[in-house]
C-alpha positions in Angstrom: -23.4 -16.5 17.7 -26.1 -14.5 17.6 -26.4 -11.0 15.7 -28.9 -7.9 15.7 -31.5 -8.1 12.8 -32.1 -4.1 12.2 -29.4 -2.5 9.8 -26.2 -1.6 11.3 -23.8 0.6 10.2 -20.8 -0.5 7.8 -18.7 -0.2 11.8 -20.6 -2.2 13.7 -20.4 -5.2 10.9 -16.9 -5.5 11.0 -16.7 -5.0 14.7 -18.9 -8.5 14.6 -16.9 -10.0 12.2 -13.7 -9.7 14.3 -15.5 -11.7 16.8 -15.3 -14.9 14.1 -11.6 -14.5 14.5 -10.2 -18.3 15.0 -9.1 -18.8 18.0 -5.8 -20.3 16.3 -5.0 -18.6 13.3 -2.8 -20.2 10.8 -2.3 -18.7 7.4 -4.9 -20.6 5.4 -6.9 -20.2 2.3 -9.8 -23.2 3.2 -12.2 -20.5 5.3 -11.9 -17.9 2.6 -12.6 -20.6 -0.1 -15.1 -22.0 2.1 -17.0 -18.8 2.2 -16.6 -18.3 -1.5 -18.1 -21.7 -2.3 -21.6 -20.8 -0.4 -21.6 -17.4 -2.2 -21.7 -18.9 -5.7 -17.3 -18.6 -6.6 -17.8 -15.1 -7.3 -13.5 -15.0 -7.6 -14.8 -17.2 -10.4 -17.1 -14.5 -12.3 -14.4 -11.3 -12.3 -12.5 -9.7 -15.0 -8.9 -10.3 -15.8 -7.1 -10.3 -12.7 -3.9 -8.6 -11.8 -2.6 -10.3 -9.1 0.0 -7.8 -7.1 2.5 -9.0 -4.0 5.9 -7.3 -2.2 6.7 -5.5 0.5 7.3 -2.0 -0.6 5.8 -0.2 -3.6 2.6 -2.4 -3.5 -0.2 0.7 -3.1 2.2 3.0 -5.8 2.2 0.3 -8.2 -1.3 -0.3 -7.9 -2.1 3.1 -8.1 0.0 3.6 -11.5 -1.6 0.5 -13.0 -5.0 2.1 -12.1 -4.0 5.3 -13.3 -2.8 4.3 -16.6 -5.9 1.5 -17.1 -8.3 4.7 -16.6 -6.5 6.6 -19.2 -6.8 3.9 -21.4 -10.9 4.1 -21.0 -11.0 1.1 -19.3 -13.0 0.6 -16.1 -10.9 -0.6 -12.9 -11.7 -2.1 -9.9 -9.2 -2.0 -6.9 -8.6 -4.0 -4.0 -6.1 -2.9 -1.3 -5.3 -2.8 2.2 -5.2 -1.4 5.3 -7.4 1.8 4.5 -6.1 5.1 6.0 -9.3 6.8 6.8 -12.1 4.6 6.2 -12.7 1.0 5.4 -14.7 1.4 2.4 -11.2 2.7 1.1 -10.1 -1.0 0.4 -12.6 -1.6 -1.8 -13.1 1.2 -4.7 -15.8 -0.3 -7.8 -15.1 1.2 -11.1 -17.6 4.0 -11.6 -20.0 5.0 -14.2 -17.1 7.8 -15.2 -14.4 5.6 -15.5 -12.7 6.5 -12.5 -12.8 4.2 -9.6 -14.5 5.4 -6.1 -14.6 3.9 -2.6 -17.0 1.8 -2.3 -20.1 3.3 -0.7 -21.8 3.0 2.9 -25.5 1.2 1.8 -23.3 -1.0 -1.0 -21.1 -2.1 1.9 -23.3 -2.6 4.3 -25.0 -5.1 1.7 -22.2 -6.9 0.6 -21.2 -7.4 4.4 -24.4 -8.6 5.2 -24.7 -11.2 2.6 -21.7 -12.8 3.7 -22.0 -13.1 7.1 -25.3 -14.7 6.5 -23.6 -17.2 4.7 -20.8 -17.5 6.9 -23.5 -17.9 9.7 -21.1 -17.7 12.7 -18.3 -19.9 11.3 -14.6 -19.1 12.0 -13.4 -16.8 9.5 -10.4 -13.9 10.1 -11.7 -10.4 9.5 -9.6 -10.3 6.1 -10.8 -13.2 5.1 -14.5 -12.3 4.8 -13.9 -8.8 3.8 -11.9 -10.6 1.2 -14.6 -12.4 0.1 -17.0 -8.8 0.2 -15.2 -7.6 -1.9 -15.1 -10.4 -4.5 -18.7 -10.6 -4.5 -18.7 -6.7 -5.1 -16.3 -6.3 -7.6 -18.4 -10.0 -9.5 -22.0 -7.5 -9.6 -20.4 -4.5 -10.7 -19.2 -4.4 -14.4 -15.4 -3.3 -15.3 -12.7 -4.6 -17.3 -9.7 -5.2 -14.7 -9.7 -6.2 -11.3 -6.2 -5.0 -9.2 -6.1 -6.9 -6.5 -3.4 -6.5 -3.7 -2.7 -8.9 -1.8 -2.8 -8.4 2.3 -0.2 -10.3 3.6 2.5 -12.9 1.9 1.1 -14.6 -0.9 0.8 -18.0 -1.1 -1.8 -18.4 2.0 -3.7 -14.3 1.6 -7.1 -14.9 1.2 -6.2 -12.7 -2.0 -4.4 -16.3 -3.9 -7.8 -17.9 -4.9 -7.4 -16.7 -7.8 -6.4 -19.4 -9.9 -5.7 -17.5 -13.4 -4.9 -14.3 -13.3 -4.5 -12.2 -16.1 -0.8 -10.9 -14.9 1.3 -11.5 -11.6 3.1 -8.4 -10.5 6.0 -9.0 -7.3 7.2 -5.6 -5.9 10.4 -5.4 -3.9 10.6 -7.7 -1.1 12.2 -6.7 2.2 12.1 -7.8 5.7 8.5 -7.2 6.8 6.0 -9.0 8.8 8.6 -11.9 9.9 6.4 -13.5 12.7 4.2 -14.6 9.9 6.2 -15.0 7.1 9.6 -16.3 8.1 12.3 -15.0 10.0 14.5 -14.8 6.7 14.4 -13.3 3.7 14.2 -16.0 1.2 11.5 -17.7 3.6 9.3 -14.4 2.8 9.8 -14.3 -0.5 8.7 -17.9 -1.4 5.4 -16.9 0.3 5.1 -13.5 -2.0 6.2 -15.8 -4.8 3.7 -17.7 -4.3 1.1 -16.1 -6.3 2.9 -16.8 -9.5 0.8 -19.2 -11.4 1.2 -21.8 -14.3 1.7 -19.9 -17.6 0.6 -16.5 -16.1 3.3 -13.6 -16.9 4.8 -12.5 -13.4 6.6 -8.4 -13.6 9.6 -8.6 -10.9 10.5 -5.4 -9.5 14.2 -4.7 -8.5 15.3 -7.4 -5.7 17.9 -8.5 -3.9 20.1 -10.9 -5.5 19.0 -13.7 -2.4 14.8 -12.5 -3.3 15.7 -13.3 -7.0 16.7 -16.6 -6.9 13.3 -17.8 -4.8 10.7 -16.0 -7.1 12.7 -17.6 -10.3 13.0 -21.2 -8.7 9.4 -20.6 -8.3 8.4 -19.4 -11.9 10.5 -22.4 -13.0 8.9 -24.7 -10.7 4.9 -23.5 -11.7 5.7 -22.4 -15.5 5.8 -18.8 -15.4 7.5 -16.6 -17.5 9.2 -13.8 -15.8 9.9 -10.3 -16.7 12.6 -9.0 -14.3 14.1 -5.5 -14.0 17.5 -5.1 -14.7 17.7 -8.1 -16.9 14.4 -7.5 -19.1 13.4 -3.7 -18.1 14.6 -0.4 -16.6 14.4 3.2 -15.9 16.5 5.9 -15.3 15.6 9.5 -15.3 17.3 12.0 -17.9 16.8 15.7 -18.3 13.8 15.6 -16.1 11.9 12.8 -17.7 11.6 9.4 -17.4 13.0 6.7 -19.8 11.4 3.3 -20.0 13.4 0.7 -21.4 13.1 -3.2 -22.4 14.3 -5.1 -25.7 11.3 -3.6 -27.8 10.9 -0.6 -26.7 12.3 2.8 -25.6 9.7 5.5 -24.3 10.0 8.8 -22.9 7.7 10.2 -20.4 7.4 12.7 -17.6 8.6 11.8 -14.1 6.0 10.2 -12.0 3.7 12.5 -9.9 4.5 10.5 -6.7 7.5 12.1 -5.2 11.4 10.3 -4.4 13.7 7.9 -6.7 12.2 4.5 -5.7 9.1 5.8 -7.7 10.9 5.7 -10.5 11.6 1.8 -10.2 7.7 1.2 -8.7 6.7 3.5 -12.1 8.7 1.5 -14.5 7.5 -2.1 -13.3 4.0 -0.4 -13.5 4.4 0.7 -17.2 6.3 -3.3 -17.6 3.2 -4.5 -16.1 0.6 -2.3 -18.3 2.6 -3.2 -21.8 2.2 -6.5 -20.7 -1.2 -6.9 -19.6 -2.0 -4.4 -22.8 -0.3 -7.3 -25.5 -2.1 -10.0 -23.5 -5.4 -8.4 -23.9 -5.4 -5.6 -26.7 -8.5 -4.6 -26.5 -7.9 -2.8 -23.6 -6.2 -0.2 -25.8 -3.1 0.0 -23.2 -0.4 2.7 -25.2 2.2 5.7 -24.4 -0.3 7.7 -24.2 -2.0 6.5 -21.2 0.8 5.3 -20.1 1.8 9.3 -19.7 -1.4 10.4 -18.6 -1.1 7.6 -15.8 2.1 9.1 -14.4 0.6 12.8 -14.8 -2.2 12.1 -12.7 -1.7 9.2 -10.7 -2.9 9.9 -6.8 -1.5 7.9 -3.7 -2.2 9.3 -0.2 0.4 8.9 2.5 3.1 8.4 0.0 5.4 11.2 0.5 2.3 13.7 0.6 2.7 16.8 0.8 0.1 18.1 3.4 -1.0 21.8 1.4 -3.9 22.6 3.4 -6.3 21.6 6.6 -5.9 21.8 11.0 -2.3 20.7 10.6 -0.6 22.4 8.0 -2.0 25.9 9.5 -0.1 24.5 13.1 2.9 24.2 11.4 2.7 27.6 9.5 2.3 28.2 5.6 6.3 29.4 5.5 7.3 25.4 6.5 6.9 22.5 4.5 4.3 19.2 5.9 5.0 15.6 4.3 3.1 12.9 5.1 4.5 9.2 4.3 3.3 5.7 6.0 6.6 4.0 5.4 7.1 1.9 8.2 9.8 -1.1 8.2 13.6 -0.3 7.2 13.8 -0.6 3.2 10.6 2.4 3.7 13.6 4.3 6.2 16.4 4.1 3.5 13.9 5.1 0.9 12.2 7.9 2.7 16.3 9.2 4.2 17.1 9.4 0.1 13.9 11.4 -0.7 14.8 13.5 2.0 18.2 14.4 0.5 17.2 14.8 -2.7 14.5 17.4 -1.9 17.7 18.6 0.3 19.5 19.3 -3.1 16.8 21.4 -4.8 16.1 23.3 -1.0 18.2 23.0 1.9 15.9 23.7 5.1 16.5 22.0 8.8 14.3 18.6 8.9 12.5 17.2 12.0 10.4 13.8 11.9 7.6 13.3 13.5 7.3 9.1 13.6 4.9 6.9 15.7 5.3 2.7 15.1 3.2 -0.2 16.0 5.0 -2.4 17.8 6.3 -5.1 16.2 8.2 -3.2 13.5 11.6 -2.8 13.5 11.9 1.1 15.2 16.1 1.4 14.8 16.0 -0.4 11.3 13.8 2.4 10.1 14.9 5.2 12.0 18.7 4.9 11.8 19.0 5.8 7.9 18.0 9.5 8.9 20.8 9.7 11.2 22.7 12.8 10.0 19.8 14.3 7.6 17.6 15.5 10.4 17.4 18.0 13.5 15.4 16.2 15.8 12.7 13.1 15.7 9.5 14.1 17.6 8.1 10.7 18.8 4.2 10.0 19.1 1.4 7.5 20.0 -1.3 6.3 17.4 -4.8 6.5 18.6 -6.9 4.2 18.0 -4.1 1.6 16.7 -5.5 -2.1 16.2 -2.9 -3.5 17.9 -0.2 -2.2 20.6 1.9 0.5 18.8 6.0 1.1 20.1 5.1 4.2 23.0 6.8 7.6 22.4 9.3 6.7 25.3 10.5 3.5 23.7 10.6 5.7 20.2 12.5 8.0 21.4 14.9 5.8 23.0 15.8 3.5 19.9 16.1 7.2 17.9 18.4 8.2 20.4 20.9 4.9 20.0 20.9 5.5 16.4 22.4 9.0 16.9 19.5 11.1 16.5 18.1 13.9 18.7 14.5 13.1 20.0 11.9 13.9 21.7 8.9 12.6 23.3 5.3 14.5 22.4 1.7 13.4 22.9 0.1 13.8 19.7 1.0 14.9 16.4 -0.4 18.7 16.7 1.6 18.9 20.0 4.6 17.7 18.3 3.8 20.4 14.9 3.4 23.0 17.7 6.4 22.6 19.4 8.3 22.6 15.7 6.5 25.7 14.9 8.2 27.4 17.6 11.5 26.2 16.8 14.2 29.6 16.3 12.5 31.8 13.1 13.2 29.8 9.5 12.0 27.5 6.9 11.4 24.2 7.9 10.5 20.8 6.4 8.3 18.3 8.7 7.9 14.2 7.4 5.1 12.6 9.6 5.8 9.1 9.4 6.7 5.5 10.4 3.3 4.0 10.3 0.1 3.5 7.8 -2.0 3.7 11.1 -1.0 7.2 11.9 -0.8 8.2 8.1 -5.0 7.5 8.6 -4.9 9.5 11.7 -3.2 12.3 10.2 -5.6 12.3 7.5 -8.5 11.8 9.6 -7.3 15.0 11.5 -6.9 17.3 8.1 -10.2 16.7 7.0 -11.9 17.4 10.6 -13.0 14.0 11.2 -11.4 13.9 14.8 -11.0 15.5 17.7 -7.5 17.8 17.9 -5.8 16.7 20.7 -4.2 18.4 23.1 
């Protein structure tokens, strides 16, 4: 394979690097460790790892753990995926302020070359050797933690050479992703559990009884000591704050900044992760005080948003509320349903969803827990989706067999135009039901795109 020799653009690299896709994929860690061997083990040369897996509250875990590491006056690195807007998303380098930026065009553009001249044309998945970019990014740039979420699973993400992190972290783990995984739920959480390593410490989220029993058969099996919630943690909120709770310790903070009750869970195995990581290496200077800051000021895009400003919100009007959330399989519906009525509780206005879905998720397993909380679901394409997304038509079906009222539009401003309209009155608007459209709504409030029509 052949490739141009003057500089291309950040786009047009991994646009190439698709092309290296094997044409049978199996989940595999030999390309990626391949790849890493020619660049010099640069996985070898980071700073202490933490090593995060689930299915829900990955990227609001992660962004606690960063928030409350910054607060701390440590430098972070942060690996996570898929971006919203722009690639360079995935990979933010700790910066020379202690806050941790998007990587930027020339530095990517670098770092991609150098590894696909040392792939030279062999198969590799895109993940894979922007996996490996990133390593070698975050292995030149100084910091003193490296989050690193993993992509898919576990045991086989390119994410698992790692071989001794500084801390495991396992998030809940729901249906999600079965074609690869397993079709049950035990079979996907022995692939999450599989980044749990020989006498790392592993932070368990809250999990099903049947998730439980695989990630500690696991810990048992490798060596790792677990610390579980509900058996060695909690949280609960009381009077408007947030109480953190394990053997050793009783702390009162301020409610997270990202909105609905499941952050309250993703915050508290965040804080069990940051005391944990902060007694295993003290010098990061990890206390209650960052800890609080971290919650005050932690930022997560597409996570129950609220949309304030930009093209959209003014289509919707400034007397309605816009919400923006890239919840997309059922545990996200349930979640995103009980945000819904508690926000319902403080101020009772009509909802109407606005949800577009690629197409292998599970469209009536999220959808059905609004049944009975909203007016009507507005269904919509994704532009510009990797991969065939459900169409509005087939949306709006599966929300009408769950009870709801829907509607098919052809874009999300034609959809926020038509709610506008609805009979005079406060309204509250969720755009949701995919991270791909999430990036297209974002890409549309900050002029990027074209507005459709």
């Amino acid at each position: 394979m052949t490739f141009s020799t003057t500089r291309p653009t950040s786009d047009a690299l991994l646009a190439e690097m698709m092309l290296l896709h094997p044409k049978l994929i199996d989940l595999s860690l030999g390309r990626v460790e391949r790849l890493l061997g020619k660049l010099g083990h640069p996985e070898q040369r980071l700073a202490p790892v933490v090593h995060i897996a689930g299915t829900n509250g990955k990227g609001s875990t992660t962004a606690y753990l960063k928030a409350i590491i910054e607060a701390a006056g440590q430098r972070v690195h942060v690996y996570t995926s898929p971006h919203l807007v722009r690639f360079h998303e995935r990979i933010a380098l700790a910066g020379a302020d202690g806050v941790a930026q998007p990587i930027g065009e020339d530095a990517l553009v670098e770092v991609l070359m150098r590894v696909r001249a040392v792939n030279d044309g062999d198969d590799i998945t895109q993940f894979e050797i922007t996996t490996a970019a990133a390593l070698l990014a975050f292995s030149e740039t100084p910091a003193d933690v490296v989050l690193l979420e993993v992509g898919l699973g576990g045991r086989l993400d390119a994410t698992n050479v790692i071989k001794s992190p500084a801390l495991t972290v396992i998030t809940p783990i729901s249906m999600d992703h079965a074609e690869k995984l397993g079709p049950t739920l035990a079979k996907i959480a022995a692939e999450k559990a599989g980044i749990l390593k020989t006498g790392t410490a592993g932070i368990v989220a809250v999990q099903p009884d049947e998730v439980l029993a695989v990630i500690e058969a696991r810990a048992r099996a490798v060596g790792a000591p677990l610390t579980i919630f509900g058996r060695d943690y909690d949280a609960y909120e009381q009077n408007g704050r947030l109480v953190f709770q394990r053997d050793d310790a009783l702390i009162d903070l301020p409610l997270p900044a990202l909105i609905g009750r499941h952050q309250l869970s993703n915050a508290a195995t965040a804080i069990a992760a940051a005391l944990t990581l902060g007694e295993r290496l003290p010098h990061l200077g990890i206390d209650e005080r960052a800890i609080e800051i971290g919650l005050r000021t932690v930022v997560w895009p597409a996570r129950m948003q609220r949309l304030l400003s930009g093209p959209l919100s003014a289509l919707v009007g400034s007397t309605n509320e816009l919400w923006l959330d890239g919840g997309h399989n059922p545990a996200a519906g349930d979640m995103l349903a009980d945000t819904l009525a508690a926000l319902d509780e403080k101020s009772s206005k009509p909802v109407f969803l606005i949800v577009g879905m690629m197409g292998q998720k599970d469209a009536l397993g999220f959808i059905a827990p609004f049944r009975g909380l909203v007016r009507a679901v507005y269904t919509v394409p994704i532009p510009g989706a990797h991969e065939a997304p459900h169409s509005q038509e087939k949306l709006a079906d599966v929300a009408r067999s769950a009870g709801l009222q829907a509607f098919e539009r052809a874009s999300v401003p034609d959809a926020l135009r038509t709610i506008a309209n609805l009979p005079p009155g406060s309204k509250r608007v969720l755009i949701c039901g995919s991270l791909y459209l999430a990036g297209h709504v974002l890409t549309l409030q900050q002029n990027l795109a074209d507005d459709e029509a």
